[in-house]
N, C-alpha and C positions, 0 to 999 in steps of 0.2 A: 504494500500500500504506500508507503514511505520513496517506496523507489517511481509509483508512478506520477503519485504529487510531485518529485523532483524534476521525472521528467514534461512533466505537462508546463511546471513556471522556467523551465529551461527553453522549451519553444517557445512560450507567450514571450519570454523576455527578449529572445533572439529575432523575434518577429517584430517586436516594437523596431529595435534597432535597425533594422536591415530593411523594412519600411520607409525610415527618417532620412536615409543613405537616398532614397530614389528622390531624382529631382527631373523634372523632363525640362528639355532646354528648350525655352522661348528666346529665338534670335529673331522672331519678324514682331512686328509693331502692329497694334490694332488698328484697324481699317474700317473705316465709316465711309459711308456713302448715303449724303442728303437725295432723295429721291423727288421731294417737293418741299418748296420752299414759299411763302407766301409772302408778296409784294408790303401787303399792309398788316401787321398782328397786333391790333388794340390789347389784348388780354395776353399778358406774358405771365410766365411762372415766377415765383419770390420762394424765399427760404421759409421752410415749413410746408411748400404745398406737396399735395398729392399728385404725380403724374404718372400715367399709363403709359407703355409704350409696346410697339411690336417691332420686332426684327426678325431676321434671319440668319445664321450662325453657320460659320461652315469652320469644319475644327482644320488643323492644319497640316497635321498630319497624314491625313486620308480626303480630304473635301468633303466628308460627308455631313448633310444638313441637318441641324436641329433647330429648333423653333419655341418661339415665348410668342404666346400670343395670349 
């Protein structure tokens, strides 16, 4: 019993670490693209407000889409 409580906090422990170690490398910069922009905006956002937004995500490793909407 002794021996497998040792070995079970010997992986949790080894796994925390070797987790921390993984870092994926971002060399590109985030990219936005305004799709419509409106000539006159009477009502802008101020701090505190609530805004909604939708995009489109493509990760960069593989270009595959994910989505907030």
């Amino acid at each position: 019993m002794h021996l497998l409580l040792r070995v079970i906090v010997f992986f949790s422990v080894w796994g925390i670490f070797t987790a921390q170690g993984q870092k994926e490398d971002s060399t590109e910069e985030v990219k936005i693209e305004v799709l419509h922009r409106p000539e006159n905006c009477s009502k802008t956002s101020k701090k505190g407000d609530l805004l909604n937004a939708h995009y489109d995500g493509f990760l960069a490793k593989d270009g595959s889409k994910f989505y907030c909407r």
